[in-house]
N, C-alpha and C positions, 0 to 999 in steps of 0.2 A: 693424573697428569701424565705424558708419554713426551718421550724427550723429542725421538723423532721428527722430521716437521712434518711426516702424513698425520700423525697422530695427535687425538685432542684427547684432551682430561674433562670430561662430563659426570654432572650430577646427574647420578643414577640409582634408584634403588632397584629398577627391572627396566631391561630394555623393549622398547613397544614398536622393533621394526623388523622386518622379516630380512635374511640373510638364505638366498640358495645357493647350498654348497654341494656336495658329491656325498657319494659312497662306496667307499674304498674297502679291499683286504685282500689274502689272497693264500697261496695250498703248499704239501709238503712230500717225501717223500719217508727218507731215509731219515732215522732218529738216533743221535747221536751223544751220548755222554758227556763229561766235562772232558776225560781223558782223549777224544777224538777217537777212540774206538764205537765199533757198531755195538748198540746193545739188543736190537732185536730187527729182524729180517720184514718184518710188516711194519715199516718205521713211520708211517702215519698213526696208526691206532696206536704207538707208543706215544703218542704224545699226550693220553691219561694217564704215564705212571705219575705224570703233576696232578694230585687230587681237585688241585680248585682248577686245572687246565681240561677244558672239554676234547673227548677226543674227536679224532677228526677221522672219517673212512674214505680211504684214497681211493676208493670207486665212484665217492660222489662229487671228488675234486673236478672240476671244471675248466675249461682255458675259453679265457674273452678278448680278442684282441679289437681295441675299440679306437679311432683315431681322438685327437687331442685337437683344438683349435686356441691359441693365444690371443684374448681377444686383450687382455694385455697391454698389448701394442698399441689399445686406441688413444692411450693417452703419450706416447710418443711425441717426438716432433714430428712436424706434418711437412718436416720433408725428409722426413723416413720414407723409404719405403713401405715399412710395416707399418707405417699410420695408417688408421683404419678409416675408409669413409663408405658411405650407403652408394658409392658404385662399384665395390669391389666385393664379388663373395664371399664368402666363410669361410672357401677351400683354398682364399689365399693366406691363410693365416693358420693355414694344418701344419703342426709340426712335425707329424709323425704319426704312426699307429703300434701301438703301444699294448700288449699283452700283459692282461692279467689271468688269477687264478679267482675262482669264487667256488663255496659248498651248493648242491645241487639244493634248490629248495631255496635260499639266501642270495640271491641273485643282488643284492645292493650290497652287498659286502665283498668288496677285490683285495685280495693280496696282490702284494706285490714284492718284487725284490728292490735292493735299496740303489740297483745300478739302472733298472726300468724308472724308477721313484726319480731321481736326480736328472736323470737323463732329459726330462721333460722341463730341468729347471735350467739346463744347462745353455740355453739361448739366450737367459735373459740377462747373462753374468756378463759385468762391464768387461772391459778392454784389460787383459794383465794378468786375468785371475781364469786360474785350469785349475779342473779337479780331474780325481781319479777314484776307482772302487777298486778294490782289494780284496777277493774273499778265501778265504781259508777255514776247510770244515764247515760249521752250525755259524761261522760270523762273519758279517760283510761291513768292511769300514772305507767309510767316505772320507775323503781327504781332498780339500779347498787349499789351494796355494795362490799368493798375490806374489807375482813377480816383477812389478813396475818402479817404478820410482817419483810415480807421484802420491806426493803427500795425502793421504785419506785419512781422515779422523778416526782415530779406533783401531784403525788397520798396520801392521806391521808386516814386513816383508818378509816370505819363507811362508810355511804352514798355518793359515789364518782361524782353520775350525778342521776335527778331526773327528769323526762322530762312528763308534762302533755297536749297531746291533747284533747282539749276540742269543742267538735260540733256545741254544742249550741250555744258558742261565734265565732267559727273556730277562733282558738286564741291556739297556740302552747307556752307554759310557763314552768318554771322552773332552776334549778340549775345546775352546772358543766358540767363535759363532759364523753366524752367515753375515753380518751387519755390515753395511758396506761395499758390498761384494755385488749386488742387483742394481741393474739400471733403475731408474728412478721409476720411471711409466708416467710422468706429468708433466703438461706441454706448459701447465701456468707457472711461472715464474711468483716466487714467495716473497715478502719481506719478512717473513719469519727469521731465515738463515742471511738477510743481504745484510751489510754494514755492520758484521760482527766478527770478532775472533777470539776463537774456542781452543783453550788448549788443552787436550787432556794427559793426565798422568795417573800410573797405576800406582796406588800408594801401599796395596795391601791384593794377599791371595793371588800371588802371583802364577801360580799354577792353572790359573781357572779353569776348574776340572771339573765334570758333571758326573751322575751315577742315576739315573732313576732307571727302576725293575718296573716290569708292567704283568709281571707272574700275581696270580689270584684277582685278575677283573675279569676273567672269561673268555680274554683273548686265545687266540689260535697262533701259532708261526711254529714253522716245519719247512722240512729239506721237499722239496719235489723234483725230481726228475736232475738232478743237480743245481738246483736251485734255492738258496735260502730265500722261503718267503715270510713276509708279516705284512699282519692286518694294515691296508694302506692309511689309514686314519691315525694310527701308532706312531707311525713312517711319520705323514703329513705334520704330525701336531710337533715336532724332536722341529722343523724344518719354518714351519709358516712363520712365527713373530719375526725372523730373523732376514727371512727371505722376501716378507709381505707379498707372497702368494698364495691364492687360494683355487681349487678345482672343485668344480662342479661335475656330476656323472647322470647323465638321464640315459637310466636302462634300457628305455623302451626302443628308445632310438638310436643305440648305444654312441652315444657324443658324447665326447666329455671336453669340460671348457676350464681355459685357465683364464684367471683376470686378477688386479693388482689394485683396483681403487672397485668401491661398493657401487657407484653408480653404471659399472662396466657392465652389469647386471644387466640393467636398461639398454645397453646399446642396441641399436637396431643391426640386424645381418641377412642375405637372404640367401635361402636354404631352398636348393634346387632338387628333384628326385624326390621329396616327403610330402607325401598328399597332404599332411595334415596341416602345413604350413602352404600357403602359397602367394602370403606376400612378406613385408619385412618383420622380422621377429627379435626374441631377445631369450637373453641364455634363461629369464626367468621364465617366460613363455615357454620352451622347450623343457625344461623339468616340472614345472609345473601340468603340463600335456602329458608330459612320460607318467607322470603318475596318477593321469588319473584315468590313461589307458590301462594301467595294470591293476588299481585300487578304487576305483570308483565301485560302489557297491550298491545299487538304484532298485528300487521298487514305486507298486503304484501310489506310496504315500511320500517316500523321501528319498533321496539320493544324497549320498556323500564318501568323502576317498575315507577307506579304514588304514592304517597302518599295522602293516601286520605281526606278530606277537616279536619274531627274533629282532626286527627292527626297533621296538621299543626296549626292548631289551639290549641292544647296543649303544641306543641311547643313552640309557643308564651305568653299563657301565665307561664310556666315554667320559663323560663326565662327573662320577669319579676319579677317573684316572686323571682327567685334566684338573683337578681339585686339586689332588694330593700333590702333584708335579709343576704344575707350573700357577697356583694362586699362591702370594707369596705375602698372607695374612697370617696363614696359620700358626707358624711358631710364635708370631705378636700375639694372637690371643691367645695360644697358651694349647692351641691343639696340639697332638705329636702325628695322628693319622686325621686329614679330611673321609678316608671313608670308612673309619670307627666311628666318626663323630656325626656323619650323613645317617648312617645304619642307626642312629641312636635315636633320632629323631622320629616325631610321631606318624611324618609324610615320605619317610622311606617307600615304604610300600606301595604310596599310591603314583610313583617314580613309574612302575609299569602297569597299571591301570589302566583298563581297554576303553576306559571313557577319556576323550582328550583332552575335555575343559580338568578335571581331576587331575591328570598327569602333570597337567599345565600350573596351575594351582599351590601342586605339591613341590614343585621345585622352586617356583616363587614364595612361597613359606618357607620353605629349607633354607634360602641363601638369605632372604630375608632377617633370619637368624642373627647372620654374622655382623646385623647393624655398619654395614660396609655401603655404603651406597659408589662406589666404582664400578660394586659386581651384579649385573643381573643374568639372566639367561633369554636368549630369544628361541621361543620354538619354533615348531614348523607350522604355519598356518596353512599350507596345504592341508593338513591332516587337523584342522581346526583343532589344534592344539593352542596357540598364542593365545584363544579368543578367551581363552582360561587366564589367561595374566590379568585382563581389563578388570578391573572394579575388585579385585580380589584383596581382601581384607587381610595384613598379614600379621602376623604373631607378635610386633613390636613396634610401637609406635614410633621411632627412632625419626621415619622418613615423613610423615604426617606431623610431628612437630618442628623440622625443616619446614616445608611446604606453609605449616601456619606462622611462624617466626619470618618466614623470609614478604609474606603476604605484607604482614602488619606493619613490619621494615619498612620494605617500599610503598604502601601508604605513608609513611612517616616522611618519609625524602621527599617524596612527592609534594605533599601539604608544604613542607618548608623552603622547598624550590620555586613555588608559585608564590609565596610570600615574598620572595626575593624578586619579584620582576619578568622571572625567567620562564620563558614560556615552557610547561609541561609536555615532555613528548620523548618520542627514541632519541637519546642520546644528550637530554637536557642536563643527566647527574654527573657529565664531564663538563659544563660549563664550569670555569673559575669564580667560585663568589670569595669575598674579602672582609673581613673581621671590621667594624665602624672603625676603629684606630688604622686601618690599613696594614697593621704587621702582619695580621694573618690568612695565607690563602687558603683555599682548600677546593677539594675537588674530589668525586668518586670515580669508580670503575671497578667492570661487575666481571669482567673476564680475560684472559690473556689470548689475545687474537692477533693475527697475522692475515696481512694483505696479499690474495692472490689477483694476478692479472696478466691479460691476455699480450700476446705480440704489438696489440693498438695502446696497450695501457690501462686496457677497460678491465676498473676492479669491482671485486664482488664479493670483498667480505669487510669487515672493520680492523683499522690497525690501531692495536693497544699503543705500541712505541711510535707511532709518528704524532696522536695525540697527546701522548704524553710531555713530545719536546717541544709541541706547538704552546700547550697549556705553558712550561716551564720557563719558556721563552717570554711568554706574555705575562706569568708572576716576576719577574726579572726585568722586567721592562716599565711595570706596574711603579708610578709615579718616580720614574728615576729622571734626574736632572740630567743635564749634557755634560759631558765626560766623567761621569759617575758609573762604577763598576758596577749596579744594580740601583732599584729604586728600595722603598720601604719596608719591604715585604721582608718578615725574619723570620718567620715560620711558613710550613707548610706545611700542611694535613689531608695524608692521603685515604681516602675511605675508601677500603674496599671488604666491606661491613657485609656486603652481600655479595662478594665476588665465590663464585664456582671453580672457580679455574680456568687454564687450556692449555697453550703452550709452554713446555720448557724452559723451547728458546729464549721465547719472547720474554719470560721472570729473568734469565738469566739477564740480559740486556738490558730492562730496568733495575735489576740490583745495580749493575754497572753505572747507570745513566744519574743516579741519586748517590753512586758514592764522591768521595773527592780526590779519588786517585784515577777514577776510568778502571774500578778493577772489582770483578766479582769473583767469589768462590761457593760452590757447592760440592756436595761426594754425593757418589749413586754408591752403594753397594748390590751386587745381582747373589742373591740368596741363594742360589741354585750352584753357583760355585764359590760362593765367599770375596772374591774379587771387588774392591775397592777404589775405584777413578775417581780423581780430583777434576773438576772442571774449570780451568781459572777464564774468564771472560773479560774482553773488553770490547766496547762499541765505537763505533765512528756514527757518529747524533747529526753529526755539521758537514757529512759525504765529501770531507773533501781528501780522502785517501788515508788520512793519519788516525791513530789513535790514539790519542794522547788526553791531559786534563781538562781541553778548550770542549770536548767532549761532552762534558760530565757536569755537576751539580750544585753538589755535594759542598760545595769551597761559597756558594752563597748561600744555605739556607739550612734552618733547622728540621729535619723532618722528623714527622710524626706518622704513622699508621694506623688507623681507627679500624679494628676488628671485633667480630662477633664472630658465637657458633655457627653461621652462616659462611664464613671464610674459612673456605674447603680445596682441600688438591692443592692447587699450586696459590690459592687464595690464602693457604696455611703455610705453604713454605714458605713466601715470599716474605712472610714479618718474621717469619723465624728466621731467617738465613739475612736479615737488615740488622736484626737485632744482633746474633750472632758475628757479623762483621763490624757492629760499631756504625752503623753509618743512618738508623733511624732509630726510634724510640717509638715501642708500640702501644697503644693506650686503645681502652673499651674490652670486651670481655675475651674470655679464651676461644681461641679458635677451633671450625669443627674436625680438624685432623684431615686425614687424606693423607699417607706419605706415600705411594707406593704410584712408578707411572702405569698407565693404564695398559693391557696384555689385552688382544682377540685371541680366539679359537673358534676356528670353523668346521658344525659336524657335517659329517658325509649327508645328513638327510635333513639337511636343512634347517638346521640349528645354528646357532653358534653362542658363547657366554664373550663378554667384557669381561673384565675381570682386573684385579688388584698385582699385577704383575711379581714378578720374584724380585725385579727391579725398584727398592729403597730410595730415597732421597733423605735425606740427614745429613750429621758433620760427625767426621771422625777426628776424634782428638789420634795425630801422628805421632805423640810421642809416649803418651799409655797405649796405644794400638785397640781404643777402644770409640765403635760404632752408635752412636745416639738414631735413632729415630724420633718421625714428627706424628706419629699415627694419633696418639691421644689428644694435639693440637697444641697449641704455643702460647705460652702464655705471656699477657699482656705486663711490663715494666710498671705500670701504673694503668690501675682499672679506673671507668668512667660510666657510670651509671645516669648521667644527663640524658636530653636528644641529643642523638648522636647527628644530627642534619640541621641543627642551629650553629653558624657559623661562631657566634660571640659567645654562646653559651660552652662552645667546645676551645673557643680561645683562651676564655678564663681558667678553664682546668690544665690548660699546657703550661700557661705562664707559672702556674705554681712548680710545675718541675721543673729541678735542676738538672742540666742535662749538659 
């Protein structure tokens, strides 16, 4: 689940779509102690007295100064300026040209410093909020200030995130985040975030203070020329969740592109001066072509791009490094290192294996492992890597009995829904069917979704909360006399037996919408700094500006929850956090867990994992100061082993609990 409203919570055991992103890093000089004194005059090649640190020879350090393009912007308002449309080049959307460092030989790998790094984010930072870079000796610290006075969620006024890379220790440190602080980049208008209000309050880990080291994965960072640099992808991954930006770098051509939503990929641009282009193209076009200008390796039998040995080798340890730092599973299952626990495994090794369906293979078993389905990894299908995920048989059945449980489920819905009248098809398991006595409604829904739409109103995706208060309206209306506060109806039964997840928001707002106050509560805690926000929520259902209990539910009706191990992410929070408040009674089996909202990372070569975020959802009891999580799933008040999709057959078993 991801709280965000760009972000959705998806059943995942391996991701199956290609992400082009960059690759970043960059060079050093002079090497410096803890004490800030010199400790050796060739202070590049000092940077082996770190045994697991590779040294670097400042003969073969490099300088690349490559321009930037924001393509970003194309999801703007379109009467931005910066709105992007196919009559304006790519050279109106350059932000700059922008030097890095790279090892001779490693030409996809840029250092960079962390005031070149930022510098490129700094356009896209709303209205209020200035940063600044600081550097002193081996450490350069970024500092985010909001100095406005409008209200932003999350956001408090003075110093909002304060982020210190330090070389000498390679030990990345400091306070808060970027969250809040970026233009949005989306012209469509949500009902995720509309007719809702969010309060949040920090209840716990007031300090929220970060520390991850990135010493022993075989990174590089070093003073150059007076300059602190580090591996740009180090840089990048401390910065992207928070900032939801990502860069792409295609060497060949030396562009590099920034963009904020995944299909920005696709947009079309046209690129004048580059023979190899000469009509409208797209950033995945262009690195796609970079690499297969430099990697394409063709004879008279076969041709295809190799990736070359140091590049897969960054691969791995990238990902690592994003393992141990920012997957935020590991202390739940009991690891203390993810890359003790990767190295232990039988497909370690084949992590760099010159064969790519193998590479590919081995990291889909590896995370496979963690029976997590939030986290997969996508490789790079340029370098027919991904094609190694397909059909790949993994170590644990975890995700294969999902897949046949959820199968057999919806033949069971399905069969009983057609029995009922009700024509079979997309969207028939939210029709309202009613118990022969009339007390009982019921109704399913398989995900938490939010309605985007354009300036005309033309929408394109499904809204969980507008059918929900259309359904509730119509159980509430269900045989009611004239001037009667409801009709018949005294229970309700919501099935979301086979629900996955999605948004948040959207859970939050039906917690709200079924309780009898108009009031929800959940806690996130973020693992990475211990820091504990209370979410309290209330909705306006009936848009007419208030929100108050005319709202809400809760005050006519019993509700109930029908789950199975199929009710995942926020399919598992959302009976645990009903139950938890008092406000439903869950019935049918334990749910399949999910606590954790969902975290990207984007690699420089074309990778990127989903992932199980350091970001928690659970309830903290405030007055022992003690943190529950939902990962193992939530268990049902009273269990129900009937068809769960016979409407009478599921009445009967309500009525026997007392509630």
């Amino acid at each position: 689940m991801k709280l965000l409203k760009r972000s959705v919570c998806i059943i995942m055991a391996v991701v199956m779509c290609l992400l082009l992103a960059s690759c970043f890093a960059e060079g050093r000089e002079e090497w410096k102690g803890s004490s800030g004194t010199a400790v050796s005059t060739s202070a590049v090649d000092q940077a082996s007295s770190s045994a697991q640190k590779p040294a670097v020879d400042e003969a073969k350090i490099k300088t690349v100064t490559t321009p930037c393009y924001n393509l970003s912007y194309s999801h703007y308002s379109s009467n931005d300026d910066a709105f992007y449309n196919d009559d304006k080049p790519v050279s109106t959307f350059k932000t700059g040209d922008y030097t890095f460092l790279y090892i001779e030989g490693e030409e996809e790998i840029l250092y960079t410093t962390i005031e070149n790094y930022t510098s490129m984010l700094s356009g896209d930072l709303m209205e209020d909020f200035t940063s600044e870079t600081v550097n002193e000796g081996e450490k350069s610290t970024y500092r985010l200030t909001y100095n406005g006075d409008k209200e932003i969620e999350g956001v408090e006024k003075g110093v909002v995130c304060e982020v210190t890379f330090d070389a000498a220790s390679e030990t990345i440190y400091g306070k808060g985040s970027l969250n809040g602080a970026f233009k949005d980049g989306d012209i469509y208008k949500s009902t995720v975030v509309e007719h809702v209000s969010i309060k949040t309050e920090h209840v716990a880990g007031k300090d929220n203070t970060f520390e991850n080291s990135f010493s022993g994965y075989g990174f590089n960072s070093f003073v150059y020329q007076g300059g602190v640099y580090f591996p740009f992808s180090v840089v990048d991954f401390k910065f992207q969740q928070s900032s939801g930006r990502y860069f792409a770098y295609a060497q060949y051509y030396n562009m590099m592109f920034e963009y904020s939503e995944e299909e920005q990929k696709d947009v079309g641009f046209t690129l004048t001066g580059v023979e190899d282009f000469t009509e409208s193209v797209t950033i995945k076009n262009v690195v796609e072509k970079s690499y297969e200008k430099k990697y394409l390796v063709a004879s008279d039998t076969f041709s295809s791009k190799v990736a070359p040995e140091y590049m897969v080798e960054y691969t791995k340890n990238l990902f690592i490094f994003a393992m141990d730092y920012y997957y935020g599973l590991a202390s739940t299952l009991g690891y203390k290192s993810m890359k003790d626990y990767f190295e232990n495994t039988t497909y370690y090794d084949d992590f760099t294996s010159t064969d790519p369906k193998k590479r590919a293979s081995a990291y889909g078993k590896a995370l496979s492992l963690l029976n997590d389905m939030h986290t997969g990894m996508t490789l790079n299908a340029v370098f027919d890597e991904s094609t190694g995920l397909l059909g790949a048989r993994y170590a644990q059945t975890f995700t294969d009995f999902h897949l046949f449980l959820s199968r057999t489920m919806k033949e069971q819905r399905e069969a009983e829904i057609k029995k009922s009248g009700v024509e079979v098809g997309d969207g028939s398991e939210k029709v309202v069917r009613y118990s022969s006595d009339g007390k009982t409604a019921y109704f399913s829904f398989d995900e938490f979704m939010g309605t985007k739409y354009d300036s005309n109103n033309v929408t394109f995706e499904k809204d969980t909360v507008k059918f929900f208060i259309r359904n509730l309206n119509e159980i509430r209306n269900h045989g009611r006399a004239e001037g009667a506060e409801k009709g018949t109806v005294e229970n309700v039964v919501i099935d979301e037996s086979l629900n996955g997840g999605g948004y948040v928001y959207v859970m939050l707002k039906l917690l709200a919408l079924i309780s009898k106050d108009n009031k929800s509560i959940i806690y996130i805690k973020d693992e990475a700094t211990g820091r504990i926000t209370k979410y309290n929520t209330r909705i306006d259902s009936n848009e007419d500006g208030v929100f108050d209990e005319n709202d809400c539910f809760g005050q006519y009706f019993k509700f109930f929850i029908l789950t199975s191990p199929i009710s995942f992410s926020c399919g598992n929070a959302f009976p645990y956090y009903a139950k938890k408040m008092g406000i439903a009674t869950v019935i049918g089996a334990k749910t399949g867990g999910g606590e954790c909202i969902v975290g990207k990372l984007v690699f420089p070569l074309g990778q990127y994992i989903q992932m199980s975020s350091m970001m928690h959802v659970g309830w903290y009891d405030e007055e022992k100061g003690v943190f529950e999580g939902v990962e193992e799933g939530a268990s049902p008040a009273k269990g129900y082993s009937g068809n769960y999709y016979n409407v009478d057959n599921v009445a009967e078993s309500i009525s026997k609990i007392s509630v």
